[in-house]
C-alpha positions as CSV (number, residue, x, y, z in Angstrom):
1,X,-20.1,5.9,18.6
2,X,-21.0,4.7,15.2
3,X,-19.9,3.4,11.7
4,X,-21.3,5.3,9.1
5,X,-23.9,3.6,7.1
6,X,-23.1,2.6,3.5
7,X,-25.7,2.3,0.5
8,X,-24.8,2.0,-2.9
9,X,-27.2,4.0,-5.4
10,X,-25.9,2.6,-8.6
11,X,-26.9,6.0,-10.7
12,X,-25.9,5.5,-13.8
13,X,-24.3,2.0,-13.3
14,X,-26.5,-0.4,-13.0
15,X,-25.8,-4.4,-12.6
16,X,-26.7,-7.1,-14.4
17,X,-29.4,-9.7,-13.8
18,X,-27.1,-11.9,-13.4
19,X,-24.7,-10.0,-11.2
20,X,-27.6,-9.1,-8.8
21,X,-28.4,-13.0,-8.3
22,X,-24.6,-13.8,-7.9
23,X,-25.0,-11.5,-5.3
24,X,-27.8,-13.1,-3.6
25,X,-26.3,-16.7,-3.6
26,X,-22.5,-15.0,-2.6
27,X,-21.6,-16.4,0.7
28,X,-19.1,-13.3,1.5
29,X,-19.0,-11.3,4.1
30,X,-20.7,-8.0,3.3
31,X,-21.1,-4.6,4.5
32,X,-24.4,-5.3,6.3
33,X,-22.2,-8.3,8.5
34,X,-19.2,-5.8,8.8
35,X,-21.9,-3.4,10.9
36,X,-23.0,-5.5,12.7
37,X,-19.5,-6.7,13.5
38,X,-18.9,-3.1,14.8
39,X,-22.3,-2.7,16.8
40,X,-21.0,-6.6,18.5
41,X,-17.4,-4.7,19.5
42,X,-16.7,-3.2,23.3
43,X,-16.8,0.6,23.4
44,X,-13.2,0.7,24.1
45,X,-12.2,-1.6,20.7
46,X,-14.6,1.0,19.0
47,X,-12.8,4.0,20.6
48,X,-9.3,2.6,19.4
49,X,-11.0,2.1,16.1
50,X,-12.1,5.9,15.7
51,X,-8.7,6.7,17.1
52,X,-6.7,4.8,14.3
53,X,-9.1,6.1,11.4
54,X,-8.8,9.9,12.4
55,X,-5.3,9.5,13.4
56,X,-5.8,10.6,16.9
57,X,-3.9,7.5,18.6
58,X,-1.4,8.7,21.4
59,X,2.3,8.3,19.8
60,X,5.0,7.1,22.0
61,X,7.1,9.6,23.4
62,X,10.4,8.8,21.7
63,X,13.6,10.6,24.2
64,X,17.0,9.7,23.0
65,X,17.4,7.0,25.9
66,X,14.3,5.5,25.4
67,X,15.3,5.0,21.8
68,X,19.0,4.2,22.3
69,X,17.5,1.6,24.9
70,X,15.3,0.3,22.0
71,X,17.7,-0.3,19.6
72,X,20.2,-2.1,21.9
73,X,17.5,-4.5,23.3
74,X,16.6,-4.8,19.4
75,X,19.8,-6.1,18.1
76,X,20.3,-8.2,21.1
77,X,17.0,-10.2,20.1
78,X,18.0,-10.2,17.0
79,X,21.5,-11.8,17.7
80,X,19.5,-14.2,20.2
81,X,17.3,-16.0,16.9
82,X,19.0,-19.1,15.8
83,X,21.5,-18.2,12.5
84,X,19.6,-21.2,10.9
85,X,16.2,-18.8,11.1
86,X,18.0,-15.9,9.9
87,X,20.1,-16.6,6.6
88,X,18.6,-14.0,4.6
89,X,19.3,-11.3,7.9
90,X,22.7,-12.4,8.2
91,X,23.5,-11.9,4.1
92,X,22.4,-8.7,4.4
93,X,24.6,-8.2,7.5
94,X,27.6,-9.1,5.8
95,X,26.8,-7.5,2.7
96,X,25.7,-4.2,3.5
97,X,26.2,-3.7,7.3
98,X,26.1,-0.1,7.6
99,X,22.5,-0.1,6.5
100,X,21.2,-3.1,8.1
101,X,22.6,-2.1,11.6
102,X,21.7,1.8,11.1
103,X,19.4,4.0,13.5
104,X,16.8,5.0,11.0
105,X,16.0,1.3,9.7
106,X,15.7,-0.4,12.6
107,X,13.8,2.4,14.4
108,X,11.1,1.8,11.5
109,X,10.7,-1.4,12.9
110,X,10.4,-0.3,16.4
111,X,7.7,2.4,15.6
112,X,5.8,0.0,13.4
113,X,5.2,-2.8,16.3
114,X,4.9,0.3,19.1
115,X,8.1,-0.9,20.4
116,X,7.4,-4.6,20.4
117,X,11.4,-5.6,20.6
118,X,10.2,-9.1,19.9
119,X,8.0,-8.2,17.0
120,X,9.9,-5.9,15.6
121,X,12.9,-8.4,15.5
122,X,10.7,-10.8,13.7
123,X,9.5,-8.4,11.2
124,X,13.0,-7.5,10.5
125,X,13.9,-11.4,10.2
126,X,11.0,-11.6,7.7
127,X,11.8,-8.2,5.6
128,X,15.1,-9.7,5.0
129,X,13.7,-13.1,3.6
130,X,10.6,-11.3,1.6
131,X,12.8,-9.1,0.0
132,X,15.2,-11.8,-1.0
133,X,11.8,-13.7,-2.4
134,X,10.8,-10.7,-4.5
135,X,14.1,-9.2,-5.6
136,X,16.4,-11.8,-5.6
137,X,20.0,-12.4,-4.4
138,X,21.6,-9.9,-6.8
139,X,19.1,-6.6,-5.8
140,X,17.7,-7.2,-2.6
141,X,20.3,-6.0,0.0
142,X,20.9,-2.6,-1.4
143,X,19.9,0.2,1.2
144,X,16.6,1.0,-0.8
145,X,14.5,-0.4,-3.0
146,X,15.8,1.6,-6.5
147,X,13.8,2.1,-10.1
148,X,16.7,0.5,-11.1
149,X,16.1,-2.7,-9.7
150,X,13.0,-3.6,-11.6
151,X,13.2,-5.6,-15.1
152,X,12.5,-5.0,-18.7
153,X,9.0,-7.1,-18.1
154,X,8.1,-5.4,-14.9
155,X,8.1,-1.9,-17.2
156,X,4.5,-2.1,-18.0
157,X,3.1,-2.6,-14.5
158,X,5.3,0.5,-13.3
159,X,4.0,2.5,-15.9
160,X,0.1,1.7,-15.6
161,X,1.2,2.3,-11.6
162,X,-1.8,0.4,-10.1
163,X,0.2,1.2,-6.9
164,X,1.1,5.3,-6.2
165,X,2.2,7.1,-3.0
166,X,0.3,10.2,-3.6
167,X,2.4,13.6,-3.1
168,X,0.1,14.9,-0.7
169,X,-0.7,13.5,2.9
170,X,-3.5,13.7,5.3
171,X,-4.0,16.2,7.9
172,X,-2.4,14.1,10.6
173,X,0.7,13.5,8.3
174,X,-0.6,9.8,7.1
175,X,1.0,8.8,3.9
176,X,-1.8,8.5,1.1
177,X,-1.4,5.0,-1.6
178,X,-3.6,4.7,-4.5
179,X,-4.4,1.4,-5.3
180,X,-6.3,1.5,-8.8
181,X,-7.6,-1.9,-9.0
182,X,-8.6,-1.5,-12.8
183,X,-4.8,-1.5,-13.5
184,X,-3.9,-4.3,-10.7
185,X,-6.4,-6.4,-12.9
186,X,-5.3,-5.3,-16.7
187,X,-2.2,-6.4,-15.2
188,X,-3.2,-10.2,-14.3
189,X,-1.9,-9.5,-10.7
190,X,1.7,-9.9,-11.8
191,X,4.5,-10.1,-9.6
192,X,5.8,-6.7,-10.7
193,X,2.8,-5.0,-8.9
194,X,3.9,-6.1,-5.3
195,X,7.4,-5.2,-6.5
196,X,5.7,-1.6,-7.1
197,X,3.9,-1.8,-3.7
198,X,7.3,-2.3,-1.8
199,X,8.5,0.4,-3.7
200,X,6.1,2.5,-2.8
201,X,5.9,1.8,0.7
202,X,9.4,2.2,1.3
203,X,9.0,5.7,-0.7
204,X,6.3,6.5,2.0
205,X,8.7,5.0,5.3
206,X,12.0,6.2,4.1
207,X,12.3,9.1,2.3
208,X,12.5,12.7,3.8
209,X,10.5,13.3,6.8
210,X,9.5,9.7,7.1
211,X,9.4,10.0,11.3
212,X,6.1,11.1,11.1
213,X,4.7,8.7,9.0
214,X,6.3,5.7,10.3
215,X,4.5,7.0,14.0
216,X,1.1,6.9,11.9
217,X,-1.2,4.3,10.2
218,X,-0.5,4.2,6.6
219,X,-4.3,5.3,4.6
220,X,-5.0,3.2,1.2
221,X,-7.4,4.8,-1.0
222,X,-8.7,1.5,-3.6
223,X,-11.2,2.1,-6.7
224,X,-11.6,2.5,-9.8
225,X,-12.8,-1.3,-10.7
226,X,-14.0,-0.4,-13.7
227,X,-12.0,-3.4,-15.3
228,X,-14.1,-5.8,-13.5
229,X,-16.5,-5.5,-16.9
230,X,-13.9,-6.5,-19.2
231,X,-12.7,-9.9,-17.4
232,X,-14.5,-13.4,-15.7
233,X,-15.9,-11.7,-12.5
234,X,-15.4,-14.6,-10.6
235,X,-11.6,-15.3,-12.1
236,X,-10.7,-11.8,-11.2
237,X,-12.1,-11.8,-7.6
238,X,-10.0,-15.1,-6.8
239,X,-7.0,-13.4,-8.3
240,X,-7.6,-10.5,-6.2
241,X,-7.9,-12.5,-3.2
242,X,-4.7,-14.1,-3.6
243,X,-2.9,-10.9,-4.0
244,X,-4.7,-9.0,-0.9
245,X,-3.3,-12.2,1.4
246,X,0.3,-12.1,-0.4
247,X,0.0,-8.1,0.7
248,X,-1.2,-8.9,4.1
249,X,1.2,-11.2,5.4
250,X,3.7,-8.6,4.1
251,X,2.5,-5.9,5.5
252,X,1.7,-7.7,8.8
253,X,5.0,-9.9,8.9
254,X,7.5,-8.3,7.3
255,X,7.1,-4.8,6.4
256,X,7.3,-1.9,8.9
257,X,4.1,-0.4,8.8
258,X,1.2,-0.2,11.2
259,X,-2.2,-1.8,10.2
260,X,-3.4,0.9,7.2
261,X,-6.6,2.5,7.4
262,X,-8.4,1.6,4.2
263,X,-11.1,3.8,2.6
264,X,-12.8,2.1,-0.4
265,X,-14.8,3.2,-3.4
266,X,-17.3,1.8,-5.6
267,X,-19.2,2.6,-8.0
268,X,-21.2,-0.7,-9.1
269,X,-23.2,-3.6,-7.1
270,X,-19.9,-5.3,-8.8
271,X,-17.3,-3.6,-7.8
272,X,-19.0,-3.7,-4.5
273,X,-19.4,-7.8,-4.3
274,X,-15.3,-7.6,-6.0
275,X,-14.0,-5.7,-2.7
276,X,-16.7,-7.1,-0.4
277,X,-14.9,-10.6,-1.2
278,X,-11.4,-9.7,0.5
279,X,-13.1,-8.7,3.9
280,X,-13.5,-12.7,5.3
281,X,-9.5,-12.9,4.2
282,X,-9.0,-9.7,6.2
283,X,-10.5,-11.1,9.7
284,X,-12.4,-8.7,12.1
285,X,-9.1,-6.9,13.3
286,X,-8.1,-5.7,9.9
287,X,-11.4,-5.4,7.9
288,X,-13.3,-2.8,10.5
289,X,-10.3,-0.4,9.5
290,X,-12.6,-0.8,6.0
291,X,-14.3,2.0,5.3
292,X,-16.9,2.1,2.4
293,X,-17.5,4.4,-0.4
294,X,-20.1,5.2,-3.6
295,X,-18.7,7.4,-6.3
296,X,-22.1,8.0,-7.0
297,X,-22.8,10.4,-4.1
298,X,-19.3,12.3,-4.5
299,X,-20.2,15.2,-2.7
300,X,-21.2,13.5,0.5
301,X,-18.5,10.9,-0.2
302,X,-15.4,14.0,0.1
303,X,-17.2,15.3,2.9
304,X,-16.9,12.3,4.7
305,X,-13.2,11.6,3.9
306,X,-12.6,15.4,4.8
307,X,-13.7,15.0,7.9
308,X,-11.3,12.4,8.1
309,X,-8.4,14.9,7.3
310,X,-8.1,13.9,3.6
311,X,-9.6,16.7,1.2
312,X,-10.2,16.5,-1.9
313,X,-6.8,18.1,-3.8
314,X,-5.2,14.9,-2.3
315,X,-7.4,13.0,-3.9
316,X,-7.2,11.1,-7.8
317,X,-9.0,12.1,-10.2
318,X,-10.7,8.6,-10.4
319,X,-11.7,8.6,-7.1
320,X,-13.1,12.4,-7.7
321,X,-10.6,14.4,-6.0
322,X,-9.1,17.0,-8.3
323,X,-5.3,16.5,-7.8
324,X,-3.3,17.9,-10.6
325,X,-0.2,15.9,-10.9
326,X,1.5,13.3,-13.3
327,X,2.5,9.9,-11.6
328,X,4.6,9.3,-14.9
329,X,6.5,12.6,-15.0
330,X,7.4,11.9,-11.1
331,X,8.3,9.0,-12.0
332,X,10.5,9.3,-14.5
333,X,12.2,12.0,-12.2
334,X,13.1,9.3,-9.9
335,X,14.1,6.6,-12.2
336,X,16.9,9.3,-13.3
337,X,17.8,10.1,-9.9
338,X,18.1,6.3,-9.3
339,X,20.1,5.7,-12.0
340,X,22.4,8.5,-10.8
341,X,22.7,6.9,-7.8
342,X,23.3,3.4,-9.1
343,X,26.2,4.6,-11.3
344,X,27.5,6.8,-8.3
345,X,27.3,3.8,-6.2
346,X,27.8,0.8,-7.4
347,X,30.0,1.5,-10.4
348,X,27.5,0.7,-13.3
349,X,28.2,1.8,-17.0
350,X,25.5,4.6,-17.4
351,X,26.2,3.3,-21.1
352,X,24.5,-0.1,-19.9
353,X,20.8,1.9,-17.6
354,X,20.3,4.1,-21.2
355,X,18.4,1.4,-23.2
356,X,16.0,0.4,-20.3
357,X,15.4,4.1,-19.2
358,X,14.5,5.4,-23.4
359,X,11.9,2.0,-23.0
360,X,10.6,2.8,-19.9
361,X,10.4,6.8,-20.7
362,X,8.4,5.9,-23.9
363,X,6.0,3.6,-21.8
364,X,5.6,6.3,-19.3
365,X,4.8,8.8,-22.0
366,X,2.0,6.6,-23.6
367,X,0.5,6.0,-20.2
368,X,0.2,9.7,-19.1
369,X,-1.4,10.5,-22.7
370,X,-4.1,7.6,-22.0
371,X,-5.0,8.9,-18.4
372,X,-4.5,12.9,-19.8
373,X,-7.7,11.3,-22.3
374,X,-9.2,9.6,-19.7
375,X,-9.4,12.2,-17.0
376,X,-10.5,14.8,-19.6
377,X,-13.4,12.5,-20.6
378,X,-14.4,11.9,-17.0
């Protein structure tokens, strides 16, 4: 069992002089290392890895006792951690019990850890105190993370969406999320974009038929880095680094998802070196579930994904898939069906959502006319 060779022909992108020496003196880990990392592994670690990245790991057979069993030794761990380690848990308790007690949120936990009653009781500890972080007293124990929650400055991030759950999945039910690292950068890495990646992921864990993707691996699809030629190379990768190890120790601590299966696509010895960067942060556990692409040998490049159950009308059009569909028309959709829900709920003035809705809607509406151009151009 092997991991597929990568080579990057830089076809019509070609680096710099300067670029090519940067990559000479760069210290990083690189794809060459990450191969050799994999030859180093046991046949069984490789198995478990070709397992996870064709979606072929054995689920845990979930009967109503073994999950009712679950949950009861679940809360009973969680009641067993020291109030004074749990604040942020116990707010949410008294605010909005029904949620934080229910079936379906704790059994995302559960799945996510592989029934790890410890683990999953930490991760819950820690989703509770993240959220809180990023959302803030007055928004972060509602029973989902809502459009509405986001502010007038986070508008522009949701709107350039360098973070999409794609409406397709793979063919073992994996959820699909677009990372477009061009946006995450015109963006300076704001706060508002790992707003947008809990929103996303929770759209991906919680909405309808979410059993079968919280059983799976979540799959990232990152590219389109063409940004990197507009900004300080080395100011952008730092930035970038910061952000993947904010998104790791959520992922990892705090949100209920299994480690994702990441498939990554460049097009430049740039974007290679920008991506190659993150892979020391990652450590050998996480970064061999890297998989590396060149947008410059497309055909092969779907082939390959194909085979690992994600074909090509899932796929962006930046990442040369030929999916037809509007991330600012579905969003828009659900910002109204949030603010429905937020005036059904929680007895806001629809009077008082309308301004930040027209703002957002004319944001939206720019956006999708600038990726209409650029996808026509492509």
């Amino acid at each position: 069992m092997q991991r597929e060779e990568f080579s990057l022909t830089t076809g019509g992108s070609t680096s710099s002089a300067a670029t090519e020496q940067q990559a000479a003196d760069s210290p990083r880990f690189t794809i060459e290392k990450l191969s050799q990392e994999f030859a180093a592994l046991s046949e069984e670690e490789r198995f478990r890895l070709y397992q996870a990245k064709y979606g072929l790991a054995e689920e845990i057979h979930e009967t109503p006792h073994f999950v009712a069993d679950s949950l009861r030794h679940l809360q009973d761990a969680l009641d067993d951690i020291e109030d004074v380690d749990k604040e942020a848990y116990e707010t949410a308790m008294f605010i909005n019990p029904e949620h934080v007690s229910s079936k379906r949120f704790n059994l995302a936990f559960l799945r996510a850890t592989d029934f790890n009653i410890m683990a999953a009781a930490q991760k819950i500890i820690s989703y509770w105190e993240k959220k809180l972080e990023i959302f803030g007293p007055d928004r972060a124990f509602h029973s989902y993370i809502s459009l509405v929650d986001f502010e007038e400055e986070d508008y522009h991030v949701l709107a350039s969406g360098p973070v999409r759950v794609l409406p397709f999945r793979d063919d073992v039910g994996r959820a699909l999320i677009f990372e477009n690292s061009s946006s995450l950068i015109s963006n300076n890495f704001s706060a508002a974009s790992r707003k947008l990646l809990w929103l996303m992921l929770h759209i991906a864990l919680f909405d309808d038929d979410s059993r079968r993707i919280q059983k799976k691996e979540l799959t990232l699809l990152l590219g389109n880095s063409t940004a990197l030629f507009h900004f300080p190379f080395d100011r952008v990768a730092q930035q970038y680094s910061r952000y993947v190890a904010t998104v790791k120790d959520d992922v990892e601590h705090s949100l209920p998802v299994k480690d994702p299966i990441g498939h990554v696509f460049v097009k430049s010895t740039w974007a290679l070196m920008f991506y190659e960067g993150v892979l020391d942060l990652l450590g050998g556990a996480h970064r061999q579930n890297m998989y590396f692409y060149s947008l410059n040998q497309t055909h092969s490049t779907l082939q390959t994904l194909a085979n690992c159950g994600i074909q090509n009308y899932a796929l962006p059009w930046e990442l040369g898939g030929t999916l037809e569909w509007s991330y600012q028309e579905w969003l828009y959709d659900r910002l109204v069906e949030d603010a429905a829900v937020a005036v059904e709920d929680e007895n806001n003035s629809i009077r008082s959502l309308i301004p930040g809705i027209h703002k957002l809607k004319t944001l939206l509406s720019s956006y999708d006319a600038k990726e209409t151009a650029s996808r026509n151009m492509a």
